[in-house]
C-alpha positions in Angstrom: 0.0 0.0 0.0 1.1 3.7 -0.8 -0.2 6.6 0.9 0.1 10.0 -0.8 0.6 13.3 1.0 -2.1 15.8 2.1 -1.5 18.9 0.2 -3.4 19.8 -2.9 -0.4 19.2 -5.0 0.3 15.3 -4.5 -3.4 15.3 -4.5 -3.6 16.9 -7.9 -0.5 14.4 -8.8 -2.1 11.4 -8.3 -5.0 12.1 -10.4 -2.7 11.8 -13.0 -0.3 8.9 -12.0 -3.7 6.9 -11.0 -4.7 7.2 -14.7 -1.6 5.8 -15.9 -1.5 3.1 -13.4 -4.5 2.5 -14.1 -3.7 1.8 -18.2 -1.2 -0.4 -17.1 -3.3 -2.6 -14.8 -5.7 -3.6 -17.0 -4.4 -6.1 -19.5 -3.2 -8.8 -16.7 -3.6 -11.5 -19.0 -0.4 -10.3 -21.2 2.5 -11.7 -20.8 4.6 -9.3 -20.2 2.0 -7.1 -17.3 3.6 -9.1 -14.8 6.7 -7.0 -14.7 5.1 -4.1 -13.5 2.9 -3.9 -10.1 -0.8 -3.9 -11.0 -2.6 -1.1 -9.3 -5.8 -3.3 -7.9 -7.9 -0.3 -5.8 -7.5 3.4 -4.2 -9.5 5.0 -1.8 -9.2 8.4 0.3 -9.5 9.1 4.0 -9.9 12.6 5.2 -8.5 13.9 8.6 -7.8 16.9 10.2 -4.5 16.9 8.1 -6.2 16.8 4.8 -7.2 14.0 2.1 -4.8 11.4 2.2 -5.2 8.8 -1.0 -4.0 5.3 -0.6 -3.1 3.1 -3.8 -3.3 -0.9 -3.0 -1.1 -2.8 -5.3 -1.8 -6.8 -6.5 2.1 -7.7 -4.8 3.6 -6.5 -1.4 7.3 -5.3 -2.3 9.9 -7.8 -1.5 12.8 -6.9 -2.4 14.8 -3.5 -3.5 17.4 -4.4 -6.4 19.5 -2.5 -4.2 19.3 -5.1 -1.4 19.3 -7.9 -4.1 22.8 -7.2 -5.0 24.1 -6.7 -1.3 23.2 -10.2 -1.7 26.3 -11.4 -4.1 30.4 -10.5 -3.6 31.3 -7.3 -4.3 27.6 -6.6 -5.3 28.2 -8.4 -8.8 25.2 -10.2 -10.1 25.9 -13.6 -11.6 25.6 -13.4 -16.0 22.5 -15.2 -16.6 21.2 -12.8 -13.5 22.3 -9.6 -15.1 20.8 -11.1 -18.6 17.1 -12.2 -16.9 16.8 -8.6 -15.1 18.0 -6.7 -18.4 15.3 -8.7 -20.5 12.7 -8.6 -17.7 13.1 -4.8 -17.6 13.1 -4.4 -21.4 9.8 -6.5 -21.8 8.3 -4.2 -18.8 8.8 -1.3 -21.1 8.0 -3.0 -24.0 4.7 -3.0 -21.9 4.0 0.0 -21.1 4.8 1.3 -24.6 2.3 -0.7 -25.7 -0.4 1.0 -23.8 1.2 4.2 -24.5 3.0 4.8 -21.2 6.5 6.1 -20.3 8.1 4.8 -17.7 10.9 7.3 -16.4 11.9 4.7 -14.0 14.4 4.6 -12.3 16.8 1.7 -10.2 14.9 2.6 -7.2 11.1 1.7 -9.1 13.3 -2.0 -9.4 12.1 -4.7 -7.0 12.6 -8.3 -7.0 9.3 -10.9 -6.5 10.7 -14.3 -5.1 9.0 -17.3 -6.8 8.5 -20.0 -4.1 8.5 -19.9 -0.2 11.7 -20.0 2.1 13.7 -23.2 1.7 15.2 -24.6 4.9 17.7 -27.3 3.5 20.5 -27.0 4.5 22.0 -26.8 0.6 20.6 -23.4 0.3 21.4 -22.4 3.6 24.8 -22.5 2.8 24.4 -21.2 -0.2 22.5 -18.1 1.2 25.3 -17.9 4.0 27.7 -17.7 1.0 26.5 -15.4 -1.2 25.4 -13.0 1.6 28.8 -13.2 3.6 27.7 -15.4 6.4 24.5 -13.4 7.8 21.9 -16.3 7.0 19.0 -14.7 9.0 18.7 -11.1 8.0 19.8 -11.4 4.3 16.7 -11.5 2.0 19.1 -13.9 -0.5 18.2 -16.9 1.0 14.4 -17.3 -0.9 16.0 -16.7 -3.9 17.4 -20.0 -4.8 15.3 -23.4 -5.5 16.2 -27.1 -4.0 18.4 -27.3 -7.3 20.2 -24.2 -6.4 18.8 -22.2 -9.4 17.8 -18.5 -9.2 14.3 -17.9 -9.0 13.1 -14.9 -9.2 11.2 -11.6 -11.2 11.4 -7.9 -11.0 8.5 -5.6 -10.4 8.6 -2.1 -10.9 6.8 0.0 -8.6 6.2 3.6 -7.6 6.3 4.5 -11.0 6.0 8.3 -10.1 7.2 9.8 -12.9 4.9 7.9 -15.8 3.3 10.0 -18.5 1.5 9.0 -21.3 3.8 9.2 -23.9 2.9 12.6 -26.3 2.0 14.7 -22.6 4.0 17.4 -21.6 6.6 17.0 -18.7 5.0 17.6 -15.3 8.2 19.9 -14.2 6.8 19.4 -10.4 8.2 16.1 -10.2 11.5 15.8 -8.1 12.2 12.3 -9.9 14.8 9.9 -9.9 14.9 9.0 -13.7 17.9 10.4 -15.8 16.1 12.3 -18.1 17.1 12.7 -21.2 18.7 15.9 -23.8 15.2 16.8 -25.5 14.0 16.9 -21.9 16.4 18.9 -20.0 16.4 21.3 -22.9 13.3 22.6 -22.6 12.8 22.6 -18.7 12.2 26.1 -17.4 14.5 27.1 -14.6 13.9 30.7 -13.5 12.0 29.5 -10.2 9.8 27.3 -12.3 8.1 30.3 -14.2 8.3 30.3 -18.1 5.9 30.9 -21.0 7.2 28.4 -23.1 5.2 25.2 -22.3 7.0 22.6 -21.1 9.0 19.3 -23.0 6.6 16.4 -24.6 7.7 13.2 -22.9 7.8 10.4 -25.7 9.1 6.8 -25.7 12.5 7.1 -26.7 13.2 9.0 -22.9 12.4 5.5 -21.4 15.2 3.9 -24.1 17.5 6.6 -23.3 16.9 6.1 -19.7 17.7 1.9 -19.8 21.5 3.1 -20.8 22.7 4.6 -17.7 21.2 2.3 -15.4 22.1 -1.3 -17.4 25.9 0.2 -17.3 25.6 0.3 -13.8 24.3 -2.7 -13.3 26.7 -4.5 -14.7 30.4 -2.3 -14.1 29.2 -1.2 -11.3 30.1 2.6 -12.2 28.1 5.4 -13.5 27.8 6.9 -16.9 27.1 10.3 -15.9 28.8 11.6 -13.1 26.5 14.8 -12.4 23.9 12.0 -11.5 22.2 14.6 -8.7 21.8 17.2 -11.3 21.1 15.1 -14.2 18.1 13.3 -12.5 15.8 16.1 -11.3 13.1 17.0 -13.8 12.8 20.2 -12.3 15.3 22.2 -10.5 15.9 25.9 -9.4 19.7 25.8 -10.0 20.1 26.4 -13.5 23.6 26.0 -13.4 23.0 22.1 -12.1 20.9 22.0 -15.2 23.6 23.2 -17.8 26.3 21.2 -16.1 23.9 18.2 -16.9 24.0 19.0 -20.1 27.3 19.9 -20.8 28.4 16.6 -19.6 25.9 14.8 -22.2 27.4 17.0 -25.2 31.0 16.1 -24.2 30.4 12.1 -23.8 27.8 12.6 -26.9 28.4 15.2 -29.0 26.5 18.7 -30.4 23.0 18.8 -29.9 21.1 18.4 -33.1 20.0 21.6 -34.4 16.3 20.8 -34.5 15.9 19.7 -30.8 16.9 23.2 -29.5 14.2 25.4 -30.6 14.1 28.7 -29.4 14.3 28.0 -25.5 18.0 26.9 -26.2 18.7 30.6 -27.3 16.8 31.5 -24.2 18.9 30.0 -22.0 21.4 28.0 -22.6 23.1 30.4 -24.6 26.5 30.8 -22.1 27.0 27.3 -23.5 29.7 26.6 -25.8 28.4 23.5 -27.9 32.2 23.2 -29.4 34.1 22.7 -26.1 31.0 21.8 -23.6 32.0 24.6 -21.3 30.7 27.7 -19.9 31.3 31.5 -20.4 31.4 31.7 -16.6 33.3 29.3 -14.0 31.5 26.1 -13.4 32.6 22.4 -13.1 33.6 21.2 -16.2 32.9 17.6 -17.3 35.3 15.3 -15.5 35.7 12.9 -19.5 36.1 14.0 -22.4 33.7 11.1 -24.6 31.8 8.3 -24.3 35.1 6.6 -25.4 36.9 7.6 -22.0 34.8 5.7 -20.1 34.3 2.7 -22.0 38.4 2.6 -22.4 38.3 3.1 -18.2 36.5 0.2 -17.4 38.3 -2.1 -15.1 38.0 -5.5 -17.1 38.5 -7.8 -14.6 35.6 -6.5 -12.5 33.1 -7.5 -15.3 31.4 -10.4 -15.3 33.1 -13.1 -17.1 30.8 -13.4 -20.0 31.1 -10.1 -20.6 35.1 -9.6 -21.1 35.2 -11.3 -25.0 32.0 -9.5 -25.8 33.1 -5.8 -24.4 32.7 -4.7 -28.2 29.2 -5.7 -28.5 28.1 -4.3 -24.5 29.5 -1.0 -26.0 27.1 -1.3 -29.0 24.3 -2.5 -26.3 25.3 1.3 -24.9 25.7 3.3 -28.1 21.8 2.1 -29.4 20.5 3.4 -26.5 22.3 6.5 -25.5 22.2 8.6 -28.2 21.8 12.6 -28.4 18.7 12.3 -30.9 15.6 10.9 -29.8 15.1 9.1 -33.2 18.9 7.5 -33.8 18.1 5.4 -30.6 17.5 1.6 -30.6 13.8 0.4 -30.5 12.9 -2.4 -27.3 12.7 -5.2 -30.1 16.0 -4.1 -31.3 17.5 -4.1 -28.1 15.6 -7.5 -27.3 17.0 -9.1 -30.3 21.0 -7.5 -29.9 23.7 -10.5 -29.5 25.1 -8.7 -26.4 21.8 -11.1 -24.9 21.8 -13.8 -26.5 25.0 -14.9 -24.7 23.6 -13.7 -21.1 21.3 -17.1 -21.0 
């Protein structure tokens, strides 16, 4: 269950999110639905505080991601693990494109639904005392694993606070946790919120765009923009936070295309230098110079095993996805379909 808060805002707000949770609840017999928490009833209860609404969902939360890879040594998820969540979360959005929907997830909207009850042989004891460093009773690892020893498990994403229905404009209110992408942070007002030019259209690409900085980290285990604070907020009052953002995405990425800026760009962002990604005044410049840097940084022997003869193809699994324009990026069948998961089995 998820309580909202009682101002007229959240109110307001989950109007909205309870119409697209609503779109995503209703086909449960598709395949694919049961990646995403279905939204099964909401009610309100008025107090002396205010209205507070309350949205019951099919599945209690088990599990953050988060605490399923506090689970495994040095946080690294096994490589048919790392494949089933990457094709599990891909199929989610798949999804909720399919009813029109954008995601703007995030690793915290990640949770992990355990398939069968605890096990008390004493196999997967020790293989939960293993795997979660000899603390059998508090670590949630030890459902995770069948009489076999096999992994069983699904993700559910929850909380979704920051859907839209793709073609909507950007509800700049949000404080989300989703790393939003160019043709977003472009046209976000930032003089206290206040601006006549209506705010961004959110469209499905954002949600491809989004997958690329949180597989990466995933699996290295390091992230792909290091302005993660600024480059997450939708809406922020520190513009310069919102330039450095993007300043860090034109130097791993290149110039903005042309016809994404449109005439907020002129507005605003003109102190920006789309040549060298730096400012006419002092701020914190980008800390790599290309998407290149980082993929040449990556400490090899930290990867998973599968993954060192295939790093050319993981850097294509990247590339598809994070990409400046909206339209050069990968579709989900595309991604689906790439070789980098067909050898994650």
């Amino acid at each position: 269950m998820k309580a909202m808060r009682p101002d007229i805002r959240a109110h307001e707000w989950s109007d909205r999110d309870l119409q697209v949770m609503r779109e995503l609840s209703r086909q449960t017999n598709h395949r694919d639905a049961r990646f995403i928490n279905r939204l099964i009833d909401d009610f309100i209860i008025v107090d002396h505080q205010g209205q507070h609404r309350y949205l019951i969902f099919e599945e209690p939360v088990e599990m953050s991601l988060r605490a399923f890879e506090s689970c495994f040594p040095n946080r690294q998820l096994p490589e048919d693990t790392l494949g089933t969540i990457t094709r599990q979360l891909l199929r989610a959005v798949r999804f909720a494109h399919g009813r029109n929907v954008v995601l703007n997830f995030s690793p915290d909207n990640v949770f992990i639904k355990t398939m069968q009850p605890i096990k008390t042989r004493a196999r997967i004891r020790d293989l939960a005392r293993y795997v979660c460093g000899g603390v059998e009773k508090t670590c949630p690892g030890q459902d995770l694993w069948d009489s076999a020893g096999n992994l069983r498990f699904e993700i559910r994403l929850w909380n979704l606070e920051a859907a839209h229905q793709a073609g909507t404009p950007l509800r700049t209110s949000l404080q989300a946790t989703a790393i939003y992408p160019p043709e977003l942070r472009i046209g976000i007002p930032v003089e206290n919120g206040q601006s006549d030019d209506p705010p961004p259209i959110v469209d499905k690409p954002a949600d491809i765009w989004n997958l690329a900085p949180f597989i990466f980290q995933l699996v290295t285990k390091q992230p792909l923009l290091l302005g993660r604070r600024a480059c997450t907020f939708a809406h922020t009052d520190d513009e310069e936070a919102n330039m450095e953002c993007l300043a860090e995405m034109m130097a791993l990425l290149g110039p903005i295309p042309e016809r994404m800026r449109g005439d907020i760009w002129d507005k605003i962002y003109v102190r920006l230098d789309e040549e060298t990604s730096k400012f006419d005044e002092p701020i914190t410049p980008p800390s790599r110079r290309s998407l290149n840097d980082i993929f040449d940084a990556l400490n090899h022997p930290e990867l998973p095993v599968s993954l060192r003869p295939n790093m050319n193809l993981f850097k294509d699994f990247i590339r598809c996805m994070f990409c400046m324009d909206p339209q050069q990026r990968c579709t989900i069948n595309e991604l689906l379909s790439h070789r980098l998961l067909q050898g994650l089995h």
